[in-house]
RODO-2510 file (C-alpha; in nm, 4 decimals, decimal comma):
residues 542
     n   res          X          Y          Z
     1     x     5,2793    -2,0540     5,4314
     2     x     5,3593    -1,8207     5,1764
     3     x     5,2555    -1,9153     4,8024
     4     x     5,5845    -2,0434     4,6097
     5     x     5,6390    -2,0731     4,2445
     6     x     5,5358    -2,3983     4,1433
     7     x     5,7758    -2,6574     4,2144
     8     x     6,0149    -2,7744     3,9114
     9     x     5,9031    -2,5148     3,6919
    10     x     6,0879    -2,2819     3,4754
    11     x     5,8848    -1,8800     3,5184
    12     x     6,0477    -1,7418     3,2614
    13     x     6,0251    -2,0357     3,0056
    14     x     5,6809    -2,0773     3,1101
    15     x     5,6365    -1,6963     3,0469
    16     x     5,7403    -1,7370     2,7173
    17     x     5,5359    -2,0725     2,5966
    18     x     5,2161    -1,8746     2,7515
    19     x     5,2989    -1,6070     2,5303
    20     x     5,3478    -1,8290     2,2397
    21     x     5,0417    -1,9550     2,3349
    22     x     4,7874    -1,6597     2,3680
    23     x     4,9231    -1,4880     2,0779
    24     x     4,8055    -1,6485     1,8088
    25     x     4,4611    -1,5361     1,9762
    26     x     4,5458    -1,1800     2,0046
    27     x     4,6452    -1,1612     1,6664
    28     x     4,3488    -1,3094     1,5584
    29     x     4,1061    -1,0514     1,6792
    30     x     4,2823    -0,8072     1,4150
    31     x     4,4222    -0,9759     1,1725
    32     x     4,0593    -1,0979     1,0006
    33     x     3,9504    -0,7938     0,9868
    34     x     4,2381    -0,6163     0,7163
    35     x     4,1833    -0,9197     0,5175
    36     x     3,7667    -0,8797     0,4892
    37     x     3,7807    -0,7564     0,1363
    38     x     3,9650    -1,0220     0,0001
    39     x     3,7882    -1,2639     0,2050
    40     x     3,4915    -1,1809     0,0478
    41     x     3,5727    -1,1137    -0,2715
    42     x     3,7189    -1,4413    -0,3046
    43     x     3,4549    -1,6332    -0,1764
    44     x     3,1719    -1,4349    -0,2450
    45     x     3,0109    -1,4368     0,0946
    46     x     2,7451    -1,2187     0,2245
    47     x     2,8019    -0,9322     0,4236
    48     x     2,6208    -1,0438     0,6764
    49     x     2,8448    -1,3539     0,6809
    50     x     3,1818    -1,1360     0,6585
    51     x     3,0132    -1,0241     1,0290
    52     x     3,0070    -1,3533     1,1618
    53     x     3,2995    -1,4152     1,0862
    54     x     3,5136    -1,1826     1,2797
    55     x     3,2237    -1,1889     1,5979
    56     x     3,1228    -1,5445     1,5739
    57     x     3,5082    -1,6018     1,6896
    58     x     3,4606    -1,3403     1,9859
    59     x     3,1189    -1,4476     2,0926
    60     x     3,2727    -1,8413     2,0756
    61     x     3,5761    -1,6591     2,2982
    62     x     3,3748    -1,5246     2,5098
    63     x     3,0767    -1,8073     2,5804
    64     x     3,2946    -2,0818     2,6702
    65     x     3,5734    -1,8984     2,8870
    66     x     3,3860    -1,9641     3,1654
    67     x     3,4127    -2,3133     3,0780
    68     x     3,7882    -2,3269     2,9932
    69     x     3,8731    -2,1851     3,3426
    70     x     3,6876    -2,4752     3,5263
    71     x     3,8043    -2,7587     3,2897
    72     x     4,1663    -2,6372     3,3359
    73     x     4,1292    -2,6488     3,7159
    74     x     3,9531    -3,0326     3,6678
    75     x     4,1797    -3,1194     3,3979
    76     x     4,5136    -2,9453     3,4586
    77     x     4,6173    -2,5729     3,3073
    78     x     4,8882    -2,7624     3,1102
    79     x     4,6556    -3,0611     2,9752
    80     x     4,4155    -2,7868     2,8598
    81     x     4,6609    -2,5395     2,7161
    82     x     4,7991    -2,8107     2,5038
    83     x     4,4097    -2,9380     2,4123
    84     x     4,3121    -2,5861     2,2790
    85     x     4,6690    -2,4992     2,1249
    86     x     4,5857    -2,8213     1,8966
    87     x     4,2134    -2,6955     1,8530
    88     x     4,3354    -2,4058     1,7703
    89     x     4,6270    -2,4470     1,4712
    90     x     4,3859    -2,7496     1,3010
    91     x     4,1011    -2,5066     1,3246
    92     x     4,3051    -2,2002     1,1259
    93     x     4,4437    -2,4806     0,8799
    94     x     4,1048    -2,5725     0,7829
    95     x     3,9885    -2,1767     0,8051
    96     x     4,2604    -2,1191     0,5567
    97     x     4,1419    -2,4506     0,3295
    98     x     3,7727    -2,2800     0,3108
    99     x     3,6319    -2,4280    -0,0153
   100     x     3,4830    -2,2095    -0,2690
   101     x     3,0860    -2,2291    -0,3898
   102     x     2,8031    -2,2743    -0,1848
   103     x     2,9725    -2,4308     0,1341
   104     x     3,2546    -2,1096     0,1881
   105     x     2,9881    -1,9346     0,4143
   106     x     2,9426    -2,1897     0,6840
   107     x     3,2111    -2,3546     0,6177
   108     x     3,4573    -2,0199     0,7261
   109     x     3,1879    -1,9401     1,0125
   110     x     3,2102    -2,2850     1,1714
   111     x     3,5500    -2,2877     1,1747
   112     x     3,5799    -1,9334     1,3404
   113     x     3,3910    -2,0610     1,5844
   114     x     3,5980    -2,3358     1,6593
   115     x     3,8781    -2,1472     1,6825
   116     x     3,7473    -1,9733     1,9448
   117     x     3,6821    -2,2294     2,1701
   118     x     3,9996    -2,3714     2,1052
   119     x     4,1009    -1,9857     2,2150
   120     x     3,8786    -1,9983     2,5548
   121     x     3,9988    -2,3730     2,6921
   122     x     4,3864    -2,2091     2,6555
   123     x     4,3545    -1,8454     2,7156
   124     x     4,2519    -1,9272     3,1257
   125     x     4,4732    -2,1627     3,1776
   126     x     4,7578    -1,9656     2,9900
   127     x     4,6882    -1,6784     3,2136
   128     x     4,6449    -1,9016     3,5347
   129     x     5,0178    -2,0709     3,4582
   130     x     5,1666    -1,7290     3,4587
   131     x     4,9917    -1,6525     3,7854
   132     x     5,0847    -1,9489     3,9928
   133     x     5,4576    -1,9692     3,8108
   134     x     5,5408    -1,6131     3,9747
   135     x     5,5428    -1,5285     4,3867
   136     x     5,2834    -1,2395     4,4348
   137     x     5,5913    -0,9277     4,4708
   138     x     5,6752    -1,0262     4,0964
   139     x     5,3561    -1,1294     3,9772
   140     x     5,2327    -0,7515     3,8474
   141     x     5,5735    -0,6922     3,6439
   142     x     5,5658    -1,0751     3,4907
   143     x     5,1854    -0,9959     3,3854
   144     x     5,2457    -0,6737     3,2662
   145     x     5,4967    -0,8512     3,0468
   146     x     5,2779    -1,1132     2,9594
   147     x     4,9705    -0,8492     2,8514
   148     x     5,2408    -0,5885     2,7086
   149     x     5,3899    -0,8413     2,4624
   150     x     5,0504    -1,0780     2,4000
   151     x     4,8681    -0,7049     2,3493
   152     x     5,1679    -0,5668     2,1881
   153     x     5,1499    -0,8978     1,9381
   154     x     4,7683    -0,7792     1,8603
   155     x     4,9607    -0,5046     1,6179
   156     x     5,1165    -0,7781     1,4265
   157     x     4,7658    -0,8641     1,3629
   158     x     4,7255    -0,5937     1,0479
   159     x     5,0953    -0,5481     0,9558
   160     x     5,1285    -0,9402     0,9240
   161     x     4,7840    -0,9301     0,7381
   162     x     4,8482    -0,6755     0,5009
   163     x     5,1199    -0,8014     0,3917
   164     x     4,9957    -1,1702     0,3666
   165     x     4,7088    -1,1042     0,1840
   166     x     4,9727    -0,9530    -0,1334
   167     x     5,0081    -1,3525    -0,1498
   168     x     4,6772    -1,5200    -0,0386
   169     x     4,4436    -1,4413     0,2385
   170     x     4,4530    -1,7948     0,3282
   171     x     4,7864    -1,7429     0,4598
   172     x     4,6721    -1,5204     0,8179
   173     x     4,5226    -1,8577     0,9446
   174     x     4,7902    -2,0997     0,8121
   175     x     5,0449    -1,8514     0,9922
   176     x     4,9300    -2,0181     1,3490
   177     x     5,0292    -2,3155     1,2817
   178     x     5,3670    -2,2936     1,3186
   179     x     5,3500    -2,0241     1,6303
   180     x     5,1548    -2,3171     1,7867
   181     x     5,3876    -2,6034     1,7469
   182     x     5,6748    -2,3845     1,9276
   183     x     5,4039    -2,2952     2,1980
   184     x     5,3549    -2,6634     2,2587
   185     x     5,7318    -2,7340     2,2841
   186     x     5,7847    -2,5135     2,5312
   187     x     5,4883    -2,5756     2,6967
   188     x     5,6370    -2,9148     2,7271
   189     x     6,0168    -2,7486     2,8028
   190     x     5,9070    -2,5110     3,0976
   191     x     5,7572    -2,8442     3,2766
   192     x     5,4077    -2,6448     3,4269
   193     x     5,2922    -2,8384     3,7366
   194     x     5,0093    -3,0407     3,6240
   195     x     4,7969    -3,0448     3,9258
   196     x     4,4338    -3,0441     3,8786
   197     x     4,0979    -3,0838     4,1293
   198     x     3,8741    -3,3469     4,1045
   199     x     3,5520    -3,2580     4,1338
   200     x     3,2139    -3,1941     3,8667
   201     x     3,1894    -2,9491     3,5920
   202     x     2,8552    -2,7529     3,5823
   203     x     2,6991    -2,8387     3,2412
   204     x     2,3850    -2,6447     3,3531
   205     x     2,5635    -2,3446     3,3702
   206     x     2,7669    -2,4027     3,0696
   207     x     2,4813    -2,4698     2,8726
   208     x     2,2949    -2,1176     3,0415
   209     x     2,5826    -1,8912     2,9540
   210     x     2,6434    -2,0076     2,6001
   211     x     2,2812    -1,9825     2,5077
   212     x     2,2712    -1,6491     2,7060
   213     x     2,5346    -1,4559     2,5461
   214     x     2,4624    -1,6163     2,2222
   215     x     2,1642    -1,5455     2,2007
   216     x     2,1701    -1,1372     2,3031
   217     x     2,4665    -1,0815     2,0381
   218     x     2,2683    -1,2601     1,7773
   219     x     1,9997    -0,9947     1,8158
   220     x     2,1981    -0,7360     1,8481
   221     x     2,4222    -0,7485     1,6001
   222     x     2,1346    -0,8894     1,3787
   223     x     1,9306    -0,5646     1,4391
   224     x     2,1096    -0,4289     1,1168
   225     x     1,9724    -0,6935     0,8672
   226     x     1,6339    -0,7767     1,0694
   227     x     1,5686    -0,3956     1,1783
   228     x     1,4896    -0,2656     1,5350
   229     x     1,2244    -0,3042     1,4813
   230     x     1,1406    -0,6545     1,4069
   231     x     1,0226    -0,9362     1,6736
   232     x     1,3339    -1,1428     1,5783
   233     x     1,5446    -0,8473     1,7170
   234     x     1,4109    -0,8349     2,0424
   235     x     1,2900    -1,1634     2,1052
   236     x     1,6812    -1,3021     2,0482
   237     x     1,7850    -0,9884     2,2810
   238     x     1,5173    -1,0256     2,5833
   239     x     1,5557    -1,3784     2,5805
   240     x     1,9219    -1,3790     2,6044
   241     x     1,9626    -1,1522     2,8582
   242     x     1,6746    -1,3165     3,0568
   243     x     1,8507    -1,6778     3,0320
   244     x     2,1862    -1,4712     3,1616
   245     x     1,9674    -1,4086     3,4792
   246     x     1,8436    -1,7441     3,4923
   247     x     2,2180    -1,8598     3,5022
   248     x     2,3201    -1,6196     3,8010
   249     x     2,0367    -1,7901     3,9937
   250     x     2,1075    -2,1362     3,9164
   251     x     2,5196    -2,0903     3,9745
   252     x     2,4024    -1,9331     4,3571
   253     x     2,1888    -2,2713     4,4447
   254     x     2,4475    -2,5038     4,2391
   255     x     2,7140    -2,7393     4,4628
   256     x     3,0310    -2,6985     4,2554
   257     x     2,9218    -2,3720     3,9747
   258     x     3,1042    -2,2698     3,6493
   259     x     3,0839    -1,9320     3,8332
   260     x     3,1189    -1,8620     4,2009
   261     x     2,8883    -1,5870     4,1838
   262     x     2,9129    -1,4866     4,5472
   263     x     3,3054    -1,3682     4,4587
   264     x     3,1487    -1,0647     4,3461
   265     x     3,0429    -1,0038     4,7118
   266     x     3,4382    -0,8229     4,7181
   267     x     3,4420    -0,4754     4,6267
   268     x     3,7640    -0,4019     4,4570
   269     x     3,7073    -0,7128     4,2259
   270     x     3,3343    -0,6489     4,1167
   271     x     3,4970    -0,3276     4,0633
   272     x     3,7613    -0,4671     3,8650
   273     x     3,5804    -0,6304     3,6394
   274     x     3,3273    -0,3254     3,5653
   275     x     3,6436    -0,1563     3,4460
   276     x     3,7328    -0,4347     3,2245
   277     x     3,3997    -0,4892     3,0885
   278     x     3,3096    -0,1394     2,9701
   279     x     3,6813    -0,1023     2,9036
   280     x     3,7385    -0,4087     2,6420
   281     x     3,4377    -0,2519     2,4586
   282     x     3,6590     0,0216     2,3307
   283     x     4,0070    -0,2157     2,2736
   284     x     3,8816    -0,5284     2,0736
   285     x     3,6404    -0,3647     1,8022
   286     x     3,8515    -0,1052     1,7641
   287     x     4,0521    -0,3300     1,5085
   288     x     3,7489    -0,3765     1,2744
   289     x     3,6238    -0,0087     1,2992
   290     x     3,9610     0,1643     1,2464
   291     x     4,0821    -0,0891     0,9746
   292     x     3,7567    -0,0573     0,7876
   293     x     3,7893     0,3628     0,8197
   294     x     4,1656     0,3345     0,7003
   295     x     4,0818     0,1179     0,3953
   296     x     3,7661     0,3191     0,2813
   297     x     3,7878     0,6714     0,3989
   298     x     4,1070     0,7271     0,4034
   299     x     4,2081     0,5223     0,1046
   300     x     4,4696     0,3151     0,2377
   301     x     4,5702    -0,0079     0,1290
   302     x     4,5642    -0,3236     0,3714
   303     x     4,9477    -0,3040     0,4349
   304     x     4,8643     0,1031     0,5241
   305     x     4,5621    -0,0069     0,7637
   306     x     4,7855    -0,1869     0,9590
   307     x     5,0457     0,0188     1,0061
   308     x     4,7598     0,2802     1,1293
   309     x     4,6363     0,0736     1,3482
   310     x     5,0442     0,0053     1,4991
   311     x     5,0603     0,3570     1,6153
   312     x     4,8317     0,2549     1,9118
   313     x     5,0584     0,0309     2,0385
   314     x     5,2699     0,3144     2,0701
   315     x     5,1540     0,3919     2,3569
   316     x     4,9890     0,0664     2,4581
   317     x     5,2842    -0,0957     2,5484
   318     x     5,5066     0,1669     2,7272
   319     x     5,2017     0,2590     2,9336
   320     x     5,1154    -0,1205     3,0210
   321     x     5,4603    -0,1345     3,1712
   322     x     5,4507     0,1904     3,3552
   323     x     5,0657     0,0261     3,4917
   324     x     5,2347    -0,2921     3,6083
   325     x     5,5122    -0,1377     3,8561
   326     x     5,2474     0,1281     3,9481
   327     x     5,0415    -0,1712     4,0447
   328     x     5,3164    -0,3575     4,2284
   329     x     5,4366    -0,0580     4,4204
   330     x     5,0653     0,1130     4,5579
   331     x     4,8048    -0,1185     4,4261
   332     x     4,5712    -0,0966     4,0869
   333     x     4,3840     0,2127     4,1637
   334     x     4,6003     0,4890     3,9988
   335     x     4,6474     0,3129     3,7506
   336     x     4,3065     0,2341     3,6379
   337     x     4,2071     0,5352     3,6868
   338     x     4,4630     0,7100     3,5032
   339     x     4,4085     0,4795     3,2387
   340     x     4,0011     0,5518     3,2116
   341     x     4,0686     0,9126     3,2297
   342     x     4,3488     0,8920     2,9341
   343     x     4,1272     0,5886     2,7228
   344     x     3,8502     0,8523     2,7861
   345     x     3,9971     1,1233     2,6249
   346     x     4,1955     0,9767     2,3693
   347     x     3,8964     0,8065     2,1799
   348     x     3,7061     1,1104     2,2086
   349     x     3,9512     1,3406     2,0591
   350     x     4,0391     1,0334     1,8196
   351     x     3,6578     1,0534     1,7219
   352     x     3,6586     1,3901     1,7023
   353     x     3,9299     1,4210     1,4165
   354     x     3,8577     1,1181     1,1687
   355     x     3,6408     1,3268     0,9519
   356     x     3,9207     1,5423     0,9132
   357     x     4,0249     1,2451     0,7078
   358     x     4,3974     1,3950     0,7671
   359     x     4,6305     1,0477     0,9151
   360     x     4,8818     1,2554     1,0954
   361     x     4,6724     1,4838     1,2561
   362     x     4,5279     1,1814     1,4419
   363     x     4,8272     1,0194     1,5820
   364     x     4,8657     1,1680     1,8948
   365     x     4,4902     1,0670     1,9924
   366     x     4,5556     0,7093     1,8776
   367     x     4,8475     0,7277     2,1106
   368     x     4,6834     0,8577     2,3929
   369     x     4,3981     0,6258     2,3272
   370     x     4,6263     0,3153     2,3292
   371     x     4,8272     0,4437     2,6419
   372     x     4,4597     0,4608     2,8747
   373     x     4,4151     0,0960     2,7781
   374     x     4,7661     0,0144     2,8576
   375     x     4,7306     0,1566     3,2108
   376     x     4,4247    -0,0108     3,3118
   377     x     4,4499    -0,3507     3,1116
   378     x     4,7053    -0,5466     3,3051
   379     x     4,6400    -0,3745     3,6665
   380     x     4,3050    -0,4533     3,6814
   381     x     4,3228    -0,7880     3,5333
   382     x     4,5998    -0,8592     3,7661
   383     x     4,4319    -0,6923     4,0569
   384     x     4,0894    -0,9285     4,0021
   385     x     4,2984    -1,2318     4,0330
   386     x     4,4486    -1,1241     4,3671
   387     x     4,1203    -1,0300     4,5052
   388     x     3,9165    -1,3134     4,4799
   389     x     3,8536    -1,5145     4,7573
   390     x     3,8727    -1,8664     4,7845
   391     x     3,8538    -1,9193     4,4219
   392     x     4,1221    -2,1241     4,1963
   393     x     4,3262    -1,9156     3,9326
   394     x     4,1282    -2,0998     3,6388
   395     x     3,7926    -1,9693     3,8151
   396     x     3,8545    -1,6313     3,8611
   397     x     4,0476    -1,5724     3,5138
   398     x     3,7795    -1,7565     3,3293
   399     x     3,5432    -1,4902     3,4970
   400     x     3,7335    -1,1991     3,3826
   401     x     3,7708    -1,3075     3,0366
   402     x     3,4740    -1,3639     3,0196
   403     x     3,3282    -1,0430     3,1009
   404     x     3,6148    -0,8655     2,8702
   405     x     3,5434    -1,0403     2,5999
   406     x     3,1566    -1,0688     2,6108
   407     x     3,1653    -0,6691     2,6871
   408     x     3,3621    -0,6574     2,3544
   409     x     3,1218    -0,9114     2,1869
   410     x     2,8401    -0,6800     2,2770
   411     x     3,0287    -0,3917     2,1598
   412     x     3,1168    -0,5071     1,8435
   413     x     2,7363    -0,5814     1,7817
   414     x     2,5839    -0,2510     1,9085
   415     x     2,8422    -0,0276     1,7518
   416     x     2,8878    -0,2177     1,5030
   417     x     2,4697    -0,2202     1,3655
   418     x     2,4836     0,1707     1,4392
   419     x     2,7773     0,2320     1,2167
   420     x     2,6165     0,0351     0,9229
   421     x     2,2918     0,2040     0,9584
   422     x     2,4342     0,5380     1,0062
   423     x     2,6557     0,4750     0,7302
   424     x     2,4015     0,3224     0,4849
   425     x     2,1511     0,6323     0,5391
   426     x     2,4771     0,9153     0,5326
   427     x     2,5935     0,7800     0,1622
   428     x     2,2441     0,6942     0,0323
   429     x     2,1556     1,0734     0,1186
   430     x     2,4526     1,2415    -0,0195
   431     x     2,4849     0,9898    -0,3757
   432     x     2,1162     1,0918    -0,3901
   433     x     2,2108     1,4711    -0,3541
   434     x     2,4725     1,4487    -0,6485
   435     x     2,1457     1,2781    -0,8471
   436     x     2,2221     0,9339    -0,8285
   437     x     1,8953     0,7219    -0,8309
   438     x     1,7859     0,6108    -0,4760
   439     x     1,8136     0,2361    -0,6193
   440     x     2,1506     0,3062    -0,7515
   441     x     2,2748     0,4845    -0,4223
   442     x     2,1371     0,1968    -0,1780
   443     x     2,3441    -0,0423    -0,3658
   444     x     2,6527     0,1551    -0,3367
   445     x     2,5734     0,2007     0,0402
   446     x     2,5096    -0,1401     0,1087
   447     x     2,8218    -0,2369    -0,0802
   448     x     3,0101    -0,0961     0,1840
   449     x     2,8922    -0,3327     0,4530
   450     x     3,1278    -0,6259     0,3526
   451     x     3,3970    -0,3501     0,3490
   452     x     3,5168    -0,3592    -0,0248
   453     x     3,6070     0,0127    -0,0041
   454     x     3,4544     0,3357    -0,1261
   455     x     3,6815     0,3191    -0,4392
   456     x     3,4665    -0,0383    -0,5391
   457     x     3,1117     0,1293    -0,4650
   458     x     3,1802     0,4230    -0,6721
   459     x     3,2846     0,2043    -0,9754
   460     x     2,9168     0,1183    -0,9759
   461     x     2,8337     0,4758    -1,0349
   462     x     2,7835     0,6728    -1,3661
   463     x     3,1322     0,7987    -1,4677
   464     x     3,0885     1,1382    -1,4422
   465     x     2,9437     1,1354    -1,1110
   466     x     3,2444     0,8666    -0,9274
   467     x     3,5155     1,1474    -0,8273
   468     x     3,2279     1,3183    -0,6282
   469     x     3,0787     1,0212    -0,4988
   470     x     3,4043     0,8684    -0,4528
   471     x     3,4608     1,1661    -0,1498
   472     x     3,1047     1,1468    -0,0211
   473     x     3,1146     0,8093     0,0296
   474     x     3,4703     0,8622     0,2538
   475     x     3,3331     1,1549     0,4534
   476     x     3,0217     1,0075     0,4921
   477     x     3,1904     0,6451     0,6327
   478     x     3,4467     0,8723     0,8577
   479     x     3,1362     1,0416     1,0336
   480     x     2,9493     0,7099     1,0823
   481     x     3,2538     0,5653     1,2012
   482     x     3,2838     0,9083     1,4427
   483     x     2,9747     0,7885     1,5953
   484     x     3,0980     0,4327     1,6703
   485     x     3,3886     0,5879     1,8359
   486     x     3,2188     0,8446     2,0573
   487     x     3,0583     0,5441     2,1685
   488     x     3,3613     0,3622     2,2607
   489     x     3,4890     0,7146     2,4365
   490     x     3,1422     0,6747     2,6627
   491     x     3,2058     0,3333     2,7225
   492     x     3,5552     0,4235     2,9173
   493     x     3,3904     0,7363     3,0835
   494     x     3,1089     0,4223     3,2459
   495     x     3,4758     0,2074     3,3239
   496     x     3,5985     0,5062     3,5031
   497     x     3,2938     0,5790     3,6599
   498     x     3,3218     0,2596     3,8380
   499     x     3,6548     0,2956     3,8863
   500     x     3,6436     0,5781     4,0989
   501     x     3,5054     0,3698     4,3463
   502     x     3,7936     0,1524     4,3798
   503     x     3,9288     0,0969     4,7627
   504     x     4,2179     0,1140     4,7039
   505     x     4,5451    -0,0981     4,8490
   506     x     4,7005    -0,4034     4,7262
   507     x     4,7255    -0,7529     4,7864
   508     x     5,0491    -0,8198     5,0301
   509     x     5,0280    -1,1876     5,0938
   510     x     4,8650    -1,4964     4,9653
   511     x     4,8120    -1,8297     5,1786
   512     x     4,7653    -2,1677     5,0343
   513     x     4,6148    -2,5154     5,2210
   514     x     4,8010    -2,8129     5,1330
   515     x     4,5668    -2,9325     4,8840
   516     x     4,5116    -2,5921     4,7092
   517     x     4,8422    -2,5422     4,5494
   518     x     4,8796    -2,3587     4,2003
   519     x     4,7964    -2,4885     3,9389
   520     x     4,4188    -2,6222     4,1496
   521     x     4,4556    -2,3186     4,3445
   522     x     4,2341    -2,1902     4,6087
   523     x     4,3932    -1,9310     4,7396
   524     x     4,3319    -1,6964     5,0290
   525     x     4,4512    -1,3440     5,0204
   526     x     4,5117    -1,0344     5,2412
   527     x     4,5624    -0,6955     5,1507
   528     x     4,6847    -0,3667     5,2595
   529     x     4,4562    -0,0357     5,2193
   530     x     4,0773     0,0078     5,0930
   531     x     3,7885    -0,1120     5,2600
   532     x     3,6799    -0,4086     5,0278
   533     x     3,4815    -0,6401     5,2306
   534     x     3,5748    -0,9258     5,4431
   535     x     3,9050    -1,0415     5,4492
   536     x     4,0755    -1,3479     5,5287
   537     x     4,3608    -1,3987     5,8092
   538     x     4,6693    -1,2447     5,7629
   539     x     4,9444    -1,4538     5,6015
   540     x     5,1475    -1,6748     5,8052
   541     x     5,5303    -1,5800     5,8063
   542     x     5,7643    -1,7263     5,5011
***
């Protein structure tokens, strides 16, 4: 029989307490990053530390998604939205109640961390609610919705942070609180089947990813304080990696694994989840990287980062609603595509004009830019769910988020150690051009790591020297941050390139057994179009 929305359930309620939900994660991922300086001039933490604290949360997101997905099917998707909406708010009350002195560092990191496992046991079974709550002929528009609005929330991130930290930076965690006690109540109002699967969770798995991915981030991202260098560096990033492998052997010979493996045997949705991969490396860091350029080259205040960073949403939004009825009406490829091509451009021509250090010359790239992740966000998120075979909702979104987000982990570190570096050799050059002392200008370079602005770093300076080093200092950041965008620009050319290679066709129909209902779903599904790989039979009639 044809898949149903769950029985008793209210979509559109549910819609809106998933929302609720996620959002407080999206604007999470942005709204740390406006508030670094104060962050860190309150507590004094290292810069190192200021790094940790915005990708400790994404590698946390990231690691355990995997996890999330599979306890939601064991557990229920409502039980374990409601477990990490709670981990969640308590975890950004005691973020905001870091203590000052000696304990701020790991107090703030821990915490971070937290909150992003409270983020991965929701985010899956938010997503996997949506799914099952909407019959497949709606299910593209409802998710473009739920991605338009969640993503479109992501801008609120800076605004909402500028203007908080006027008060106290405390405040951007202490503002989830509330935005999770209405995402429980309607949680509780849109009465989300509850149905769950008994069966074992892979701890050998769990235990194998988290190390993994820990593990390769750590190096990378510690490459900038260790060196390349160094046998820390590599050791951290072989191993990782190497444990990753270890893990996709293990989940192939395990009963019951975190991560059907062998769903990658489809086509379209190994192809899917290239795109998002490579894709999400260019959408999540971007927050840091352009809120750190606003603040220090172009001199803007935290209230004026954020409302530099809104103009991506721009086109974000309108084109992640265009993307969802393309999707419904001829299937994901045009759309991801389209929106590869455009991401492609737009961050390259967005790299391009940053050293021009000129705002409105670089709003219609940071339009463009935000439209190409509109298009291919929700369609080929959407499209991975339909495609998988004989996996539950809270399997196969826990697999997508987790490649997203560890592809934006990765990112974050890469790009991230290559801006600093670049940076930190750029500035020290020109400061010792103008005839600062090499001493004097490796201070004021390294200053800029924990993103206190150039105006801060040049204070340190002789007097007569600071207007000139002042405007070194923001060229010199705009062209290191240049690099870290061309390399976001080639990470959507590799999504497209995979891309292109999408079948093709859409998913038409969806069958269910009577034990794998929504909600512990198992679906199979049938398609129209492309040549994907096997297929199961075609749907029985309504």
């Amino acid at each position: 029989m044809t898949a149903a929305p769950e029985a008793g359930s209210n979509k559109y309620v549910a819609l809106a307490a998933m929302v609720f939900a996620v959002a407080m994660t999206f604007i999470d991922q942005t709204i740390v990053s406006i508030a670094v300086p104060d962050i860190s001039g309150e507590l004094g933490i290292s810069a190192s530390a200021i790094q940790w604290v915005i990708n400790g949360y994404l590698l946390s997101l990231s690691a355990f998604f995997a996890f999330g997905g599979r306890l939601a099917d064991i557990l229920g998707h409502r039980r374990m939205v409601l477990i990490g909406v709670t981990i969640f708010a308590v975890a950004s009350a005691l973020c905001g109640a870091t203590p000052t002195g000696d304990a701020a560092e790991a107090w703030l990191i821990i915490f971070r961390v937290i909150q992003g496992f409270g983020a991965a046991l929701l985010f899956p079974a938010a997503l996997a609610i949506v799914v099952a709550a909407f019959p497949l002929q709606q299910r593209g528009r409802a998710l473009a919705i739920f991605f338009g609005i969640s993503g479109g929330l992501t801008a609120i991130g800076p605004i909402m942070g500028g203007w908080l930290v006027h008060y106290t930076w405390r405040a951007i965690f202490w503002v989830n609180v509330p935005v999770a006690i209405i995402a429980v109540v309607l949680t509780w109002l849109a009465r989300v089947n509850p149905a769950h699967r008994r069966e074992k969770l892979d701890w050998r798995g769990a235990v194998l990813i988290v190390a993994g991915m820990a593990l390769s981030v750590l190096g990378l991202q510690q490459a900038s304080s260790w060196g390349w260098a160094s046998w820390r560096t590599w050791l951290c990033i072989v191993a990782g990696f190497a444990i990753l492998v270890v893990f996709v052997l293990v989940e192939l010979r395990t009963e019951t694994p975190l991560i059907k493996v062998r769903i990658f045997k489809d086509r379209a949705f190994t192809i899917d989840n290239s795109v998002l991969f490579f894709g999400l490396m260019a959408f999540v860091p971007l927050f840091f990287f352009a809120s750190v350029y606003a603040q220090i080259s172009l001199g803007q205040s935290a209230s004026g980062a954020g409302l530099y960073l809104f103009i991506f949403f721009g086109g974000f939004v309108v084109a992640a609603q265009v993307g969802g009825r393309m999707l419904d009406s001829g299937g994901a490829r045009r759309p991801v595509i389209l929106g590869c091509v455009l991401g492609t451009i737009g961050f390259a021509l967005w790299a391009r004009s940053l050293t021009t250090l000129d705002e409105g010359s670089q709003w219609y790239w940071i339009v463009l830019s935000g439209a190409g992740i509109g298009f291919f966000l929700g369609p080929a998120s959407t499209d991975a769910v339909n495609r998988a075979i004989n996996a539950s909702y809270g399997e196969v979104t826990g697999i997508t988020q987790t490649l997203r987000n560890y592809g934006s982990s990765l990112s974050l570190a890469i790009l991230g150690t290559v801006l600093l570096q670049v940076g930190r050799d750029k500035i020290t050059t020109s400061l010792t051009g103008l005839g600062v002392p090499h001493t004097d200008a490796t201070a004021a370079a390294n200053s800029l790591t924990s993103s206190t602005g150039a105006g801060n770093a040049a204070q340190a300076l002789p007097p007569s020297l600071r207007d000139q080093a002042f405007a070194a200092i923001q060229r010199d950041y705009a062209e290191a941050t240049q690099v870290a965008f061309y390399g976001m620009a080639i990470a959507l050319f590799v999504a497209l390139c995979f891309a292109l290679f999408h079948p093709g066709g859409k998913v038409t129909a969806e069958n269910f057994s009577d034990d794998t209902r929504p909600g512990g779903a198992a679906p199979t599904r049938t398609s129209t179009g492309g040549n994907d790989g096997p297929r199961d039979p075609p749907a029985e009639p309504a």
